[in-house]
MMTF fields as JSON, N, C-alpha, C and O atoms, coordinates in Angstrom:
{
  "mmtfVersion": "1.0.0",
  "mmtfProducer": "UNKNOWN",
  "numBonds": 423,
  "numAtoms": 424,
  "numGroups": 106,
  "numChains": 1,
  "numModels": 1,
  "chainsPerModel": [1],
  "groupsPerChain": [106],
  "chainIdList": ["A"],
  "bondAtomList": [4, 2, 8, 6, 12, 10, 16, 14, 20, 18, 24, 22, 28, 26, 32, 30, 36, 34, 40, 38, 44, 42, 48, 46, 52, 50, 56, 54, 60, 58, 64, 62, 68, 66, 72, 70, 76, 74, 80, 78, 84, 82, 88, 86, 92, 90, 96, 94, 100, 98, 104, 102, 108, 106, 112, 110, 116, 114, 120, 118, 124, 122, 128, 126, 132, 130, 136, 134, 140, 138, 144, 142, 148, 146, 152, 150, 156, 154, 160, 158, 164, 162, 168, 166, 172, 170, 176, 174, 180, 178, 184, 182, 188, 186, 192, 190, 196, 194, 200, 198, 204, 202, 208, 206, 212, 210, 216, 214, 220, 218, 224, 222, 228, 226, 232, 230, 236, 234, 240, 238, 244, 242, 248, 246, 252, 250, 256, 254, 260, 258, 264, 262, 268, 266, 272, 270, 276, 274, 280, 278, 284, 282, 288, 286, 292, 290, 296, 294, 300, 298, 304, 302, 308, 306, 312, 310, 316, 314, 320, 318, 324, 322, 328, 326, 332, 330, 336, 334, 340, 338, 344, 342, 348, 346, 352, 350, 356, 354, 360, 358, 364, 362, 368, 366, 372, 370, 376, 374, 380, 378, 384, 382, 388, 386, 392, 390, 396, 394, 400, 398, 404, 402, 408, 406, 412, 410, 416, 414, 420, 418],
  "bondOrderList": [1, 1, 1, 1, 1, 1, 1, 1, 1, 1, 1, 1, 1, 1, 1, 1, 1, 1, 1, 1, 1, 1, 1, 1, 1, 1, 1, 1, 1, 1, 1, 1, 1, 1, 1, 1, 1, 1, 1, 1, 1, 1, 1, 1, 1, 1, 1, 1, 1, 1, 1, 1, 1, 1, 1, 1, 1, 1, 1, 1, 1, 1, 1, 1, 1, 1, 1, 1, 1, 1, 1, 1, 1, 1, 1, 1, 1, 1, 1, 1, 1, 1, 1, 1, 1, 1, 1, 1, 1, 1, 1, 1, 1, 1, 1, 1, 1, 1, 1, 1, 1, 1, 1, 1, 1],
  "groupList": [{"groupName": "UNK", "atomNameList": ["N", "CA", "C", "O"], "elementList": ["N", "C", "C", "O"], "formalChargeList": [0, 0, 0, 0], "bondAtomList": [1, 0, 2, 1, 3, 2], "bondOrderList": [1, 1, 2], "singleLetterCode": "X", "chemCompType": "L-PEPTIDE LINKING"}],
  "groupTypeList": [0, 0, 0, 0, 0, 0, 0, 0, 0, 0, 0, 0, 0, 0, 0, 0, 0, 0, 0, 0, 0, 0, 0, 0, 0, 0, 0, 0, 0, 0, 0, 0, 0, 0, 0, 0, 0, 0, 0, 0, 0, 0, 0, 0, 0, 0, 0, 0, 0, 0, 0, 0, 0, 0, 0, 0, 0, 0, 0, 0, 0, 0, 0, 0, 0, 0, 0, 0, 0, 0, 0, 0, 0, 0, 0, 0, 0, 0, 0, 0, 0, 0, 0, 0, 0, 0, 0, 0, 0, 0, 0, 0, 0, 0, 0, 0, 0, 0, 0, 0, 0, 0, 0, 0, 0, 0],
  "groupIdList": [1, 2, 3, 4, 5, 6, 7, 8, 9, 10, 11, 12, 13, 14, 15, 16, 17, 18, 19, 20, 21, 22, 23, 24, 25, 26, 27, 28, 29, 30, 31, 32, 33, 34, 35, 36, 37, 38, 39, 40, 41, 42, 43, 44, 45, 46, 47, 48, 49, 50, 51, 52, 53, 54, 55, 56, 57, 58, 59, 60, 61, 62, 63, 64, 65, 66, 67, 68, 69, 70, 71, 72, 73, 74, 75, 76, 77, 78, 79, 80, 81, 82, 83, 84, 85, 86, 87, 88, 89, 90, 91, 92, 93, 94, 95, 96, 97, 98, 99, 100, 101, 102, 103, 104, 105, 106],
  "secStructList": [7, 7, 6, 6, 2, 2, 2, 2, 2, 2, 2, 2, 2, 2, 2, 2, 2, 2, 2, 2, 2, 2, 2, 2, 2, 2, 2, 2, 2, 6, 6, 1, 1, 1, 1, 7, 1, 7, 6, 6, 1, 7, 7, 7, 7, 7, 6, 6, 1, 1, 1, 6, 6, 7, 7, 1, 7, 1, 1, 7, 1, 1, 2, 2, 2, 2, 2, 2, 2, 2, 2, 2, 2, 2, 2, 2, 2, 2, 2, 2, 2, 2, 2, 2, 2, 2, 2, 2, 6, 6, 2, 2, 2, 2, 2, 2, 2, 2, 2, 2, 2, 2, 2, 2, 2, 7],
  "xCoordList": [62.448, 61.071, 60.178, 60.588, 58.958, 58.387, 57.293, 56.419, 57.285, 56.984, 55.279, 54.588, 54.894, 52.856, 53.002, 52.393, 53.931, 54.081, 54.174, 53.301, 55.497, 55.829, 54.493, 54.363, 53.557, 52.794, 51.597, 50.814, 51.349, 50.491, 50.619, 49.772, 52.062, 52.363, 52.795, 53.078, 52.91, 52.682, 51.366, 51.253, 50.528, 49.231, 48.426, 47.721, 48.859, 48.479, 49.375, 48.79, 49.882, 51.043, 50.101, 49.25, 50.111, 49.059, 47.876, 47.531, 47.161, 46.27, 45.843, 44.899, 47.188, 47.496, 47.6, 46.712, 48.467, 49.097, 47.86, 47.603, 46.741, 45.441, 45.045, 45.09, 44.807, 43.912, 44.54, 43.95, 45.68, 46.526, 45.612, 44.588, 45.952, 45.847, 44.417, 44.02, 43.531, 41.606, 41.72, 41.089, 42.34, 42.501, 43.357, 42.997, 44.226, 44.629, 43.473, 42.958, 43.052, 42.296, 40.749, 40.365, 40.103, 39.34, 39.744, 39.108, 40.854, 41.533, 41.351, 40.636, 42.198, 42.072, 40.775, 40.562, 39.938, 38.316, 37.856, 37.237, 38.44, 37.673, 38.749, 38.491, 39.87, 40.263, 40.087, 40.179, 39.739, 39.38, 37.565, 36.997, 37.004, 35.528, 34.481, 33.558, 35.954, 34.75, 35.053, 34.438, 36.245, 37.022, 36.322, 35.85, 36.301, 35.253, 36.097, 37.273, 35.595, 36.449, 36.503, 36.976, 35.767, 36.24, 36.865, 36.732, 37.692, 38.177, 38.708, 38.517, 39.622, 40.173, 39.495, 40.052, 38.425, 37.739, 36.574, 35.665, 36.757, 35.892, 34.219, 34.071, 33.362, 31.96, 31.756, 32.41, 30.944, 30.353, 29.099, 28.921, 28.195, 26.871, 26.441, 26.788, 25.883, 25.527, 24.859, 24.224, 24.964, 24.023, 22.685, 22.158, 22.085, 20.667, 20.056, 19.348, 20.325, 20.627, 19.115, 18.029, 19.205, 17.662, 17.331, 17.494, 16.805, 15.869, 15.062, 15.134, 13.841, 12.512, 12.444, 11.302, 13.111, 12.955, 13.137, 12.475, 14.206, 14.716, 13.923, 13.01, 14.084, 13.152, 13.481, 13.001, 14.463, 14.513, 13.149, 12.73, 12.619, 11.487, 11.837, 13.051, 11.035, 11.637, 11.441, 12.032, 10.818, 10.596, 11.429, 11.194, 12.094, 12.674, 11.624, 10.607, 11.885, 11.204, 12.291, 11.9, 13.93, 14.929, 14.734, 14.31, 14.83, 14.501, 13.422, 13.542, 12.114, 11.106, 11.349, 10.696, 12.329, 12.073, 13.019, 12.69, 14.452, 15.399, 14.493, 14.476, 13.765, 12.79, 12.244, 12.283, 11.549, 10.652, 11.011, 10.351, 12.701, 13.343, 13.261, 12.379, 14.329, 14.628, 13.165, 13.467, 12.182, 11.24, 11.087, 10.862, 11.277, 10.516, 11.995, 11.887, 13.155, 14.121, 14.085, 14.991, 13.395, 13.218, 11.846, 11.787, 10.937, 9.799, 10.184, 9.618, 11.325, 11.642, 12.061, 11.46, 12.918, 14.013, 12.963, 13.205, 11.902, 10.895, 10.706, 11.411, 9.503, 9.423, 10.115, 9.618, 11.593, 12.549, 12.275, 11.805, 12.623, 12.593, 11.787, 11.856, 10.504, 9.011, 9.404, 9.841, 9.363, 10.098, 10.678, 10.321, 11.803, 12.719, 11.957, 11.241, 11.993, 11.263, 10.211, 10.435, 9.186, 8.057, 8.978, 9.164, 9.612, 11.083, 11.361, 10.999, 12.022, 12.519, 11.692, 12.017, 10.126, 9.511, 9.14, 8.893, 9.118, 8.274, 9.536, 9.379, 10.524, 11.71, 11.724, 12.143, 11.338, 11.35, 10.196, 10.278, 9.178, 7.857, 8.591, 8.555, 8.959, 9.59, 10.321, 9.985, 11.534, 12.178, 11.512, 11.768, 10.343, 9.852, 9.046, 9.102, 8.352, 7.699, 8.33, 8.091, 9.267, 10.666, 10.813, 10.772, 11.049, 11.579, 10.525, 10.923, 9.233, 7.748, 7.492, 7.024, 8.029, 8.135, 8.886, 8.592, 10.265, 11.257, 11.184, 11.859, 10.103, 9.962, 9.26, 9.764, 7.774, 7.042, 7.574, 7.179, 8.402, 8.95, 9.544, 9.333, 10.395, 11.408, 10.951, 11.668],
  "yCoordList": [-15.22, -15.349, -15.213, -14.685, -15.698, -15.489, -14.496, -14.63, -13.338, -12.388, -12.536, -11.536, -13.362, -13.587, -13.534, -12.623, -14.604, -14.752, -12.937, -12.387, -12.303, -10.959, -10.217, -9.631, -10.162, -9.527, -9.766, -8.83, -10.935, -11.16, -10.628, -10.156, -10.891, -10.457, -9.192, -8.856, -8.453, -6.936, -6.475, -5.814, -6.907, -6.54, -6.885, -6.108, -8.356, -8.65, -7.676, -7.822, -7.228, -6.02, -5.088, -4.768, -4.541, -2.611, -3.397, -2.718, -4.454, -4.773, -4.721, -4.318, -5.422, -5.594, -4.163, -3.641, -3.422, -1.767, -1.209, -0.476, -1.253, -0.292, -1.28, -0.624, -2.248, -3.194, -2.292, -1.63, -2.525, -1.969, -0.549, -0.487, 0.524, 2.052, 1.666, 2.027, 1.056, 1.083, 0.638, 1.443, -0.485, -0.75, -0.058, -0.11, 0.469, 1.963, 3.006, 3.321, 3.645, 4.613, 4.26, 4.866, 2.668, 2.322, 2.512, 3.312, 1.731, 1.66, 2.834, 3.132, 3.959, 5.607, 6.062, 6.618, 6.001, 6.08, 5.519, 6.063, 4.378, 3.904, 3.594, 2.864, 4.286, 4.346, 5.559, 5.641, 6.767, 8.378, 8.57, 9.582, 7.323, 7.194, 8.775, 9.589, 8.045, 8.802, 10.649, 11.44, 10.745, 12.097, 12.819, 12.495, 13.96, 15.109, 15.688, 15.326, 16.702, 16.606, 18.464, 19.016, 18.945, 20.063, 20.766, 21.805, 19.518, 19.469, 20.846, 21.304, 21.61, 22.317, 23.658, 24.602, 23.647, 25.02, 24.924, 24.094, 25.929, 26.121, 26.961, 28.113, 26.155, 26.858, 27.405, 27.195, 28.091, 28.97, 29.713, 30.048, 29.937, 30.445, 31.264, 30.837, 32.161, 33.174, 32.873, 31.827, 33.55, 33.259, 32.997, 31.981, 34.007, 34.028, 33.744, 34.554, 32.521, 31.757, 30.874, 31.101, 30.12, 29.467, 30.087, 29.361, 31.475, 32.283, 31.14, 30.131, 31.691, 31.052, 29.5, 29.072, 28.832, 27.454, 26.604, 25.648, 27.252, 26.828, 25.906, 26.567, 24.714, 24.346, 24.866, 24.453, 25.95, 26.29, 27.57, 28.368, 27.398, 28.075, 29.625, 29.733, 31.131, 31.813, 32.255, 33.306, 31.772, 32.428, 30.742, 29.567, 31.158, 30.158, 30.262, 30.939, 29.552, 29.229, 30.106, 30.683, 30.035, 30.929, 32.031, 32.773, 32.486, 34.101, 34.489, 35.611, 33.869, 34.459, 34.68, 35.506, 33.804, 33.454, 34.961, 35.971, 34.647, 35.671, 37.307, 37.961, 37.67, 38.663, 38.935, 39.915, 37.659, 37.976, 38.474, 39.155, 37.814, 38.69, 39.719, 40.494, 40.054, 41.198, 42.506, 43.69, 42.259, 42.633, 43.364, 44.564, 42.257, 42.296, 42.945, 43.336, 43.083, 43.655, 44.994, 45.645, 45.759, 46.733, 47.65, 48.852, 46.645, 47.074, 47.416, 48.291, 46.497, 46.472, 47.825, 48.796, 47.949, 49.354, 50.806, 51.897, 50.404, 51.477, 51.673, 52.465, 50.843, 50.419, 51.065, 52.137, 50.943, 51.498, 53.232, 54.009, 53.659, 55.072, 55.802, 57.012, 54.815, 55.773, 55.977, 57.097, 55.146, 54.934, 55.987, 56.795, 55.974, 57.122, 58.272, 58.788, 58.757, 60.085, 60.216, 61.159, 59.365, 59.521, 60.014, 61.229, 59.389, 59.326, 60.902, 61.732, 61.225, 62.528, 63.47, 64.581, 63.19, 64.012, 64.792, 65.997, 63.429, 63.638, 63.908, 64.25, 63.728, 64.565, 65.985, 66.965, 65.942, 67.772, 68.614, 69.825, 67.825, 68.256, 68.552, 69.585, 67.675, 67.834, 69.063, 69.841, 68.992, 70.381, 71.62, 72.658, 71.397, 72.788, 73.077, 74.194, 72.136, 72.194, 72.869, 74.035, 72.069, 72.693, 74.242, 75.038, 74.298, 75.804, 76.64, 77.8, 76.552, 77.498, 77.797, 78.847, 76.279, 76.544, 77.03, 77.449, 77.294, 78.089, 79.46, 80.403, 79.513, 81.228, 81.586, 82.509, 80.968, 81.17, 81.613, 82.523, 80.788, 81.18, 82.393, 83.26, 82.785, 83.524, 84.565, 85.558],
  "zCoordList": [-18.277, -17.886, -19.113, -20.147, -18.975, -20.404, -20.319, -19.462, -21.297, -21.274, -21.205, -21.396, -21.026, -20.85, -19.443, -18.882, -18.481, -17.121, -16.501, -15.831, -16.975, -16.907, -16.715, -15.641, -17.535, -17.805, -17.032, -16.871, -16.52, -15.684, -14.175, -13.417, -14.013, -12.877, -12.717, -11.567, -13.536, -13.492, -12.807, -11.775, -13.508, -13.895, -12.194, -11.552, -11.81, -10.45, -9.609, -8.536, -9.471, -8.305, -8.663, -7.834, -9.888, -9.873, -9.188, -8.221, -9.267, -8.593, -7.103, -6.422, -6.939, -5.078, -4.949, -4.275, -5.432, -4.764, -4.941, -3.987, -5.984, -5.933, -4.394, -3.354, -4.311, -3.303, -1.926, -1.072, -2.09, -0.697, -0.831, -0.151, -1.65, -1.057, -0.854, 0.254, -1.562, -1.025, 0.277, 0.962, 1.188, 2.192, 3.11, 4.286, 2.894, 3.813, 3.988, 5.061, 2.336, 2.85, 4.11, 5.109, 3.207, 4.375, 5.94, 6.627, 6.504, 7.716, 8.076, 9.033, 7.1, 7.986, 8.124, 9.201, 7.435, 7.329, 9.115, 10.03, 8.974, 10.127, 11.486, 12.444, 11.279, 12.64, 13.479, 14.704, 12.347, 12.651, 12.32, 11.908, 12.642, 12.515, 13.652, 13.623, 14.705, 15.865, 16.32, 17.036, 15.519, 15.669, 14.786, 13.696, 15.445, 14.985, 13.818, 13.801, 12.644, 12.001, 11.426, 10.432, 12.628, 12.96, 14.216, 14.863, 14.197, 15.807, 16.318, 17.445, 14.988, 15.575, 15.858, 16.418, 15.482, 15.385, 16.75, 16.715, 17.977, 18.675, 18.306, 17.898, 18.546, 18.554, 19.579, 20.601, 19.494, 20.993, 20.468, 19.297, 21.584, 21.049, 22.146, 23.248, 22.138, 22.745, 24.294, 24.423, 25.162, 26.323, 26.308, 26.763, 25.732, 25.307, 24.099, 23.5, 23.684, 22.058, 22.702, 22.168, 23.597, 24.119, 25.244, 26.225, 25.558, 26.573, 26.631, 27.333, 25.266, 25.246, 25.116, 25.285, 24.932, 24.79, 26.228, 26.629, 26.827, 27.996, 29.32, 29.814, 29.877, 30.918, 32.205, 33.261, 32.061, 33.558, 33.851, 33.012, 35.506, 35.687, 35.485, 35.308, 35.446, 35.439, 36.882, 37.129, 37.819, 39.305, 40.026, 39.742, 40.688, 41.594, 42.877, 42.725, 44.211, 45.099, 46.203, 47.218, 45.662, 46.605, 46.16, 47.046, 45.263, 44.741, 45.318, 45.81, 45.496, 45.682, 47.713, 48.351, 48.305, 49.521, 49.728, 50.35, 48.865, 49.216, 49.46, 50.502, 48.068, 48.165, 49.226, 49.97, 49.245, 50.899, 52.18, 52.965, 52.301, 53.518, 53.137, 53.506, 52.139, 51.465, 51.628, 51.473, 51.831, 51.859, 53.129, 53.285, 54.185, 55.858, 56.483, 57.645, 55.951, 56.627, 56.02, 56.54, 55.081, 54.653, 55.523, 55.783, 55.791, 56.577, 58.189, 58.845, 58.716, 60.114, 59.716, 60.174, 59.005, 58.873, 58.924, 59.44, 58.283, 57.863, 59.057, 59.683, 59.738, 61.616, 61.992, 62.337, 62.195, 63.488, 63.04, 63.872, 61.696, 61.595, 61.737, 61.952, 61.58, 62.397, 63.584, 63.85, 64.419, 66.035, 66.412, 67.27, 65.605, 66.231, 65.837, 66.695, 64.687, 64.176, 65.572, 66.33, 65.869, 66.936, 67.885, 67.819, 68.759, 69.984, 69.778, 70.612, 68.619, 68.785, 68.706, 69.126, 68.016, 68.562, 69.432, 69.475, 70.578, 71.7, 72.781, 73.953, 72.269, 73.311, 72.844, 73.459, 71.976, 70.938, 71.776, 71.987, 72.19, 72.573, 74.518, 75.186, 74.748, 75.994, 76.579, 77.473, 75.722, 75.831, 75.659, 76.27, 74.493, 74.356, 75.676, 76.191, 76.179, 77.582, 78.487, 78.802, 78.997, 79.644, 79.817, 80.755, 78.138, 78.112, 78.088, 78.19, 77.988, 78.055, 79.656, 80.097, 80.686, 82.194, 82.664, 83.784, 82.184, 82.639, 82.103, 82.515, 80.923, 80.36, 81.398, 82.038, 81.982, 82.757, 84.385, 85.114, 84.554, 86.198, 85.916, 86.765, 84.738, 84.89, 84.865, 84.987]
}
């Protein structure tokens, strides 16, 4: 072979083999385009990281409703224990009657 030919065609191969690895590394570049590339590491951020920014309201319309029972079943409860407290009063008042008429006869 004649050593100019040799030499050319050396020279075209390191060419192609650089051409090749620039076109591999492109390819891997862009077949792992959309993969995150801290895949393996989980983030996480605190609960209260956006309190103040947040669009949720801070009074709901169920909270406020839940309350409201929460409220009137506390008042019934109040209600009934006046009731009774009155009730046992006035049976308290009874007996003592009772027993002031039976001191009296006796």
């Amino acid at each position: 072979m004649i050593p100019e030919l040799k030499e050319k065609l050396v020279a075209v191969d390191d060419e192609d083999s650089q051409r090749e690895d620039e076109m591999d590394k492109f390819e891997c570049k862009y077949n792992f385009r959309f993969e995150d590339p801290n895949a393996a590491t989980l983030t996480s951020h605190a609960r209260n990281a956006n309190e103040e920014e947040t669009m949720r309201r801070k009074d709901s319309a169920r909270k406020q409703a839940r309350e409201r029972a929460k409220d009137a079943k506390e008042d019934i409860k109040k209600q009934r224990k006046e009731e009774i407290a009155k009730l046992k009063a006035l049976k308290k008042e009874e007996i003592l009657e009772k027993l002031t008429k039976a001191n009296h006869l006796a």
